[in-house]
N, C-alpha and C positions, 0 to 999 in steps of 0.2 A: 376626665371621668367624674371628679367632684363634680360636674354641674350636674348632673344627673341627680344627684341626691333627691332632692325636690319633688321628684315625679315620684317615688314612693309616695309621695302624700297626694302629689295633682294627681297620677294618672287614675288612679280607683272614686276621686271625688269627682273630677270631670266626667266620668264613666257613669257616677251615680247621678248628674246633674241632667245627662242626656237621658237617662232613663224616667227619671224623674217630670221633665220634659216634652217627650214623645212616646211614654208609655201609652199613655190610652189609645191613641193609633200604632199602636204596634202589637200585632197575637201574641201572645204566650211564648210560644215557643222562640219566638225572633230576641224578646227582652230577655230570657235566660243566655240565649248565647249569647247576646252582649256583654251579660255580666260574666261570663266565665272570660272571654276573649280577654275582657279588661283584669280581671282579676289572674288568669295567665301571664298577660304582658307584665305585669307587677308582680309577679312571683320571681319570671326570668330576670327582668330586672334586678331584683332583689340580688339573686344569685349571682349575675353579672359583676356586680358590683362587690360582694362579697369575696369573689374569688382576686378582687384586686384592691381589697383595703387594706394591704401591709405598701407601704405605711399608710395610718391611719388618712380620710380625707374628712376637709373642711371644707363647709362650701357656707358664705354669709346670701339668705335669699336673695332676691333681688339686686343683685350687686352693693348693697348699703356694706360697706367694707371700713372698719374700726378707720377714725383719725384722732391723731394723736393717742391713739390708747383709747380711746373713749367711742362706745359700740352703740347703735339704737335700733340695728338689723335682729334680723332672726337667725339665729344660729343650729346649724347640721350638723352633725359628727359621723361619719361613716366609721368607726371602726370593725374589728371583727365582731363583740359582742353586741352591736349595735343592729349593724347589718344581717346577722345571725338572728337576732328576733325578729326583725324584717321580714325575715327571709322564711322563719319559722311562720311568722302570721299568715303570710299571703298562700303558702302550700296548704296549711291547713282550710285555710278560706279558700279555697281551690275546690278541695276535701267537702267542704261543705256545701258549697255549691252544686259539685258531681253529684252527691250523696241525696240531695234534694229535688233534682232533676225533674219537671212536674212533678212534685210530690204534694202539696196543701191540694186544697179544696179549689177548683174554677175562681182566681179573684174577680170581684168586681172590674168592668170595662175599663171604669175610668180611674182603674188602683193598678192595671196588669206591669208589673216589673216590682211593684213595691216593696217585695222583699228582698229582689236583688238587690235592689239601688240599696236599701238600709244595709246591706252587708257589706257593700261596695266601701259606705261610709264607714261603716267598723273597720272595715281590714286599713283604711286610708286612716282614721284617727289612732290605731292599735301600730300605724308602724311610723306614723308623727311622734309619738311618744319615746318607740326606739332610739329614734335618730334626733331627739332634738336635743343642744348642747347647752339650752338656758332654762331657766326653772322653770318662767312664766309661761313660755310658749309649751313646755312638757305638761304645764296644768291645763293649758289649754285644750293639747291634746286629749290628756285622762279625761276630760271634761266633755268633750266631744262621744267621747270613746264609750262614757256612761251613759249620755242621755241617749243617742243609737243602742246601747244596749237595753236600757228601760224598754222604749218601744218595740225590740225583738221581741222581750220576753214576754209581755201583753200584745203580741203580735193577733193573737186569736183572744179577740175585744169580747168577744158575744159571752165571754165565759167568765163569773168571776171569779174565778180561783186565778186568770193569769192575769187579769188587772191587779190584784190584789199582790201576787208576787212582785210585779212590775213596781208598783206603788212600795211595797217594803225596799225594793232594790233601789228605787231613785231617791227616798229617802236619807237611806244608810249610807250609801255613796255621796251624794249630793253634800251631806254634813264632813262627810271624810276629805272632800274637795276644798268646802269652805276652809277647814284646818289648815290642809296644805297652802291655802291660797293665801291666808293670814302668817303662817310660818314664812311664806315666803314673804312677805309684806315687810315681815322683823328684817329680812336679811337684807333686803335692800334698803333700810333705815340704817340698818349698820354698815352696809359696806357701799353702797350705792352702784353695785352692779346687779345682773342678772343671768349672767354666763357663770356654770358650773365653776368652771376651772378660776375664774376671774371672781366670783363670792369665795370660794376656798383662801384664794389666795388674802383676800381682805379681811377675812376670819383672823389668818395667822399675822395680819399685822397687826392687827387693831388687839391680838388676844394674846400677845407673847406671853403674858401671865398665866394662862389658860384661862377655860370657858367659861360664861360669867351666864346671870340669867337670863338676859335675852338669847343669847347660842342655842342652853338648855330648853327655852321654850321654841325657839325657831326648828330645833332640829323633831321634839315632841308634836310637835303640828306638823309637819312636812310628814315624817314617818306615820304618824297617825292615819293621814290620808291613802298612803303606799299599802298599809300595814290591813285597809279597810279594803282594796282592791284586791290584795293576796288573799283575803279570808282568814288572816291569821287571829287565833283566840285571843281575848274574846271580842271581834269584830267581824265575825266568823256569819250570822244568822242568819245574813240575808242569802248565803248563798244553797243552801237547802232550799229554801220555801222558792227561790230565782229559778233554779235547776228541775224543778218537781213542775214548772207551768210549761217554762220556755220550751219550744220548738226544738227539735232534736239537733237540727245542726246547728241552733243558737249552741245549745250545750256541749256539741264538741268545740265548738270555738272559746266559751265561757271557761269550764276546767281545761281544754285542752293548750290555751296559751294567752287568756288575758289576763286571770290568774297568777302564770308567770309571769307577767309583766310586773304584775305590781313587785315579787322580791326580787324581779332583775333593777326596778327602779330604786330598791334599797342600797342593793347592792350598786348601783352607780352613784347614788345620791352622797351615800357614807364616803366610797373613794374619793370622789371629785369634791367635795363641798366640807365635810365634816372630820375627814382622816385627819388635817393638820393640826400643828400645836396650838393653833385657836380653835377648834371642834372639840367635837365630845372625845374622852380619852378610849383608846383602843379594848380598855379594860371594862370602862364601860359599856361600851357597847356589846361585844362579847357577855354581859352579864344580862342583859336586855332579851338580844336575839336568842342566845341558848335558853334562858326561862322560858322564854313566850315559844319557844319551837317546840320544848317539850312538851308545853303545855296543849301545844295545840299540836300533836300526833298523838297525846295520849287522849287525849279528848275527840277529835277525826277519827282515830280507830275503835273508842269503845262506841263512840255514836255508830259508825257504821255497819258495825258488827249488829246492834239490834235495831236494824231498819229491816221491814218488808217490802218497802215502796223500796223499788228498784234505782229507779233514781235519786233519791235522795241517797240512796247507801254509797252510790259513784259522787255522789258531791259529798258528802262524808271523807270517803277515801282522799280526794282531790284538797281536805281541809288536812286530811292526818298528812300528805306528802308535803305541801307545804308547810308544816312544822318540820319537818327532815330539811326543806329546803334552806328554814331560815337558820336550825342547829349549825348546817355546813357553811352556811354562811358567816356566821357567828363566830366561829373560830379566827375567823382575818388571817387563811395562811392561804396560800396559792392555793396546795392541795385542796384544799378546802374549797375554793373557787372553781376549780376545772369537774371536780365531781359532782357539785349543783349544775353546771352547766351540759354536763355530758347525762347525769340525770332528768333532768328537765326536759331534754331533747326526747327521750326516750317515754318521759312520761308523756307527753304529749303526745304520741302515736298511741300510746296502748289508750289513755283513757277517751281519745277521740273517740276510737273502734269500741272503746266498749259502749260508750254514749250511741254509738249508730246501731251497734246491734239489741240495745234498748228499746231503740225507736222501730228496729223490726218488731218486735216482742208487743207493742202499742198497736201499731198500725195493723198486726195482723189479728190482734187475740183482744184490739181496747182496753187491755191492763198490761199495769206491769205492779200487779200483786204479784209478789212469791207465792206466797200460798195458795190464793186462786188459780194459781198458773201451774201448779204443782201434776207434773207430768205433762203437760198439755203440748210439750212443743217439742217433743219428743223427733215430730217430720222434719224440724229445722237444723237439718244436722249441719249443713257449714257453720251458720249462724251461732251453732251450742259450742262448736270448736274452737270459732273464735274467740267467744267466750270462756273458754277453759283457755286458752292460749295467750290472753289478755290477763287474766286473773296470775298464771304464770309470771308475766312479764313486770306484771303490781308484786309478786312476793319476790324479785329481783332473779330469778333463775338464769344463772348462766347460758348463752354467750346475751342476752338481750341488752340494749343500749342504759336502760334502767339498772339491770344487773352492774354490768362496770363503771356506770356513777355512783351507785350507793357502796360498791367496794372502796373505791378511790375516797370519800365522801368520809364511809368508816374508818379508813385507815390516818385519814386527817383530824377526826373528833377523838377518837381512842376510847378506851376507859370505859366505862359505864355507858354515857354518848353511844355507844356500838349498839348497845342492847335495846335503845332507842327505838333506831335504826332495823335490827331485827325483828323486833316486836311488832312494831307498827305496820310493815310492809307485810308481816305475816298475819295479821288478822285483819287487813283488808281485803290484804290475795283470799283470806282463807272465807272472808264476808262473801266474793264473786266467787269462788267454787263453790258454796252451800247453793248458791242461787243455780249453778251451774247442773248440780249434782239433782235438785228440786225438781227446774221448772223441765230441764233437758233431758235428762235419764228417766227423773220420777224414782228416785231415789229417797226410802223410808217413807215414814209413817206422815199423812197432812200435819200441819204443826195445829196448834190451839190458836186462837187467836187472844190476844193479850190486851191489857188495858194501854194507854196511851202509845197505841201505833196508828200511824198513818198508815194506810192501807196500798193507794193506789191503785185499786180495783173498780175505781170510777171515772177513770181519764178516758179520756174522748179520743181518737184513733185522730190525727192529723192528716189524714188524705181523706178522700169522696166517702169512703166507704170501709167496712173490716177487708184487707188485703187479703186474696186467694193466691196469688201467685206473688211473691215477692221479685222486685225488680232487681235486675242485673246490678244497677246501680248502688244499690242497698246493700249486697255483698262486695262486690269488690273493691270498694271505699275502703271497708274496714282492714277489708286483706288486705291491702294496699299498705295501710297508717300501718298494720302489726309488721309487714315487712320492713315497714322505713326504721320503726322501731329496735327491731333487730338486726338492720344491718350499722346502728350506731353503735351497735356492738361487736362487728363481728367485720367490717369493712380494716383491712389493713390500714393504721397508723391514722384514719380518722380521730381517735381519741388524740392523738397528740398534736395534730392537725389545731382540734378545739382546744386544748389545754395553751397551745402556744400564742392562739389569739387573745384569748382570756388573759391571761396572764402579763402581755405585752400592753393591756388595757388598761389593768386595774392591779398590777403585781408590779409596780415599779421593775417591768424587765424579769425578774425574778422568774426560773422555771423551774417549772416541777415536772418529774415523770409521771408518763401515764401509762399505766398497761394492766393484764390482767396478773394477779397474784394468788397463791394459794390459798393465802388466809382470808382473801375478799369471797374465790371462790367458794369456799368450804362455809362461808357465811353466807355468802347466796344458796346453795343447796340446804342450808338450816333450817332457813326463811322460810322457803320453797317445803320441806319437808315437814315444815311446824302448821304452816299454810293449809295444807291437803291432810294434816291430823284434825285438825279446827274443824273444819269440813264435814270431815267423815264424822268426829263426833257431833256436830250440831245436827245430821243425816239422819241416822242411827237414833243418838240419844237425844231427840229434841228437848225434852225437859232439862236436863246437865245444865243447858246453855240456855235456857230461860234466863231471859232478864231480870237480873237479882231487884233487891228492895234499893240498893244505894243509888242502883243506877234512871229509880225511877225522876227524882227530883230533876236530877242534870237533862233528862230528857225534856224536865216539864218547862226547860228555859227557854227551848224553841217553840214558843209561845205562838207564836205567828201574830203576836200586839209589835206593831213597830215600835209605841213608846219604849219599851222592853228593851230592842233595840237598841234607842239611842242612848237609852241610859247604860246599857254594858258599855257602847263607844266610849261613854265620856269615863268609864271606869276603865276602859283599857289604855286611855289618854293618860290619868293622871298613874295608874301604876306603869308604863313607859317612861313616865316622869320621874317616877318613886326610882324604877332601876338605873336610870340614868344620873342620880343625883347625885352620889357622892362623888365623883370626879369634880361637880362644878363646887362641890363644899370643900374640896380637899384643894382646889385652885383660887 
């Protein structure tokens, strides 16, 4: 079964190769099924495989198999967490796929597949990065995985606002790559490997004293890179102004699971490479992850909170979860692990769906201003459901798959940490139910318009024309993602299913319980309840929740200047450094 591994990565490349290929003699309709077929077979795949990775598989490409100890192949890892993102990529790429179904505009003859093949190559480089067990080849992948997503996002050339996204995104990434690329550069100067487990191990020989400066600079470059792909504060910008051009089912796949890529690759890179007595100390890190998570869910949820542009407020949200994501991770206890994971899974359905029912809102009305939109969609009633039912699933409301990772998640951070946690997931939830209550019911009074908002009252509709009838396709994607969503909640012993893979990965064996609890729930119904107050007063009272004077500056940082940009990176570089230091002064 190990030899299989591999084809998570051939079979969507070869897929996109053929398309690439023999698109211009091939209609329309012929190159889409292609791409779902391929993109199917590598989902089951995924899955297949998933259901038989205890114990973990190892597969070296090509047969080049270690002698003596000494490795020059490419190395696979199948395990549950591994296979599990795999597995998440290519469903959701599925997802996007259905959900797009001729959807653009007539392409040119001699372009017809071209968006599928680049998808093909996303979901092929998004689930290399999974499964790959050595640094170089995972940066390869991330590498791959950015430059297909640059061209997604300036997919629609003719327009500058999405070159211009595109261009901020391949910048900001591109520098966050060269870091990792350099980090890793250190490590194999110091240990002269390039396998996970095999740099770890040569960490703790060479550092039995503990971690010295190059460690500290190897692991601040590597995570810089990881930390630029997650959008976590402040490496955060490119993903508003990415999210506000790109094509709609670029954006369910963008916040819906590349995103998580980047802090599941924190999350593997710290276990395998930096956990030992020659890495950064447990202490530190933990002081790192929980500052910069908090930072960035307080910062993700008040940005999102005063966004109109609809899109930007779900890639808001998508920056404030992943501060929750990297807080739970930051703790380094199991619990802590199995409820970023059983969260993540869940956030992934809800904010697919809510990205797809967005791009209803675009394609049939050409905005997705809140306020222009205000009553206007009133006829879309699945579509506004969904969106209430999504917005639910962001403020964690019980049984949802979201709901019992941020219970399990809570009950791992404790203490203050919780409140995090509540806060954030409630005034995103409660950012998508104002939107909900607005554009869908027409609910109170138009708001004002304000100084430095983006509007998004002037985006261009992505299909031929403004939609009169919405396609089947359109709704039942999102139904679809909100159901998968809740049944990660609500399926028997699923949760413990994921906790015991997780766990057997990155928990030296160690297991934690997973299930639902009083006090998670009574915290999800808080959430949920503080959410739908937000709401109703920003409804009602739109003045209350005008955006105050403090909050004007923080806004003006999303500048849309890339140099802006780079220079937060290089200051979220060197305070990753800052937090990370005294373990290597105290060693």
């Amino acid at each position: 079964m190990h030899h299989l591994l591999p084809l998570l990565v051939a079979i969507p490349l070869l897929g996109a190769a053929l398309l690439v290929a023999t698109g211009r003699h091939l209609p329309r309709v012929a190159a889409e099924v292609v791409g779902f077929v391929v993109s199917g077979a590598t989902a089951a795949l995924a899955l297949v495989l998933l259901l038989n990775s205890a114990p973990p598989m190892v597969e070296w490409v090509g047969g080049w198999l270690p002698v003596d100890g000494e490795s020059v192949g490419i190395l696979v890892v199948g395990d549950g967490p591994a296979l599990g993102m795999a597995a998440l990529v290519s469903l959701l790429t599925l997802a996007a796929l259905a959900y797009s179904w001729r959807y653009f505009d007539e392409p040119p003859r001699d372009r017809t597949g071209s968006f599928t093949a680049l998808m093909l190559v996303f979901q092929g480089a998004m689930c290399g990065f999974a499964v790959a067990g050595d640094l170089f080849n995972a940066f390869v992948f991330f590498e791959l995985m950015s430059v297909v997503a640059y061209a997604l996002t300036g997919y629609r050339i003719d327009e500058a606002k999405a070159v211009q996204g595109a261009l901020t995104f391949g910048v900001v990434n591109s520098l966050g790559a060269y870091a990792m690329l350099m980090g890793i550069a250190l490590l194999y100067a110091r240990t002269g490997e390039l396998a996970m487990t095999k740099i770890g191990r040569g960490l703790d020989a060479a550092g039995q004293g503990g971690p010295d400066a190059l460690v500290l600079a190897s692991f601040v470059l590597v995570l810089t890179g990881l930390l630029v792909k997650a959008a976590a504060v402040p490496f955060h910008f490119w993903l508003p102004d990415a999210h506000a051009v790109a094509p709609t089912p670029v954006c369910m796949l963008l916040s819906g699971v590349m995103v998580e890529l980047g802090a599941y690759g924190v999350w593997r890179v710290y276990g395998t490479v930096f956990a030992g007595p020659g890495g950064i100390p447990a202490a530190d890190l933990t002081r790192a992850l929980v500052t910069l998570g908090v930072l960035t869910a307080a910062t993700g949820a008040v940005m999102c909170w005063y966004q109109r542009h609809i899109k930007r407020l779900l890639a808001y949200s998508t920056v404030a979860h992943t501060g929750l994501f990297l807080v739970g991770l930051g703790v380094l206890t199991p619990e802590g692990d199995d409820g970023v994971a059983l969260y993540l899974l869940g956030h992934a359905g809800v904010k697919a769906a809510l990205f797809a029912c967005a791009g209803v809102l675009l394609d049939r009305f050409g905005s997705v201003d809140e306020h222009a939109l205000h009553g206007r969609a009133r006829q879309l009633r699945a579509t506004g459901v969904m969106f209430a039912v999504g917005a639910l699933g962001l403020a964690g409301l019980p049984p949802f798959g979201t709901a019992l990772g941020k219970a399990v998640a809570e009950e791992a951070v404790g203490g203050p940490l919780t409140v995090v946690y509540v806060a954030a997931s409630a005034i995103t939830a409660g950012a998508v139910l104002r939107v909900t209550g607005r554009v869908f019911l027409g609910l109170g009074p138009r708001p004002e318009d304000a100084e430095y908002e983006t509007s998004g009252s002037d985006e261009e509709p992505e299909t031929s024309g403004l939609l009169r009838r919405i396609p089947d396709t359109m709704t039942v994607v999102p139904a679809v993602l909100l159901a998968a969503a809740l049944a990660v909640g609500v399926v028997p012993g699923f949760g413990a299913v994921v906790a015991r893979s997780v766990n057997e990965a990155g928990s030296g064996g160690a297991h934690a319980s997973v299930h639902w609890t009083a006090h998670g729930v009574l915290l999800g119904l808080a959430s949920t309840v503080l959410a739908a107050a937000l709401a109703g007063l920003a409804v009602t009272r739109p003045r209350w929740v005008a955006a105050p004077d403090w909050a004007a500056p923080l806004r003006r940082l999303q500048s849309g200047h890339v140099g802006d940009y780079v220079a937060w990176l290089l200051v979220g570089a060197t305070v990753l450094g800052a937090l990370a230091l005294p373990g290597v002064v105290g060693g």
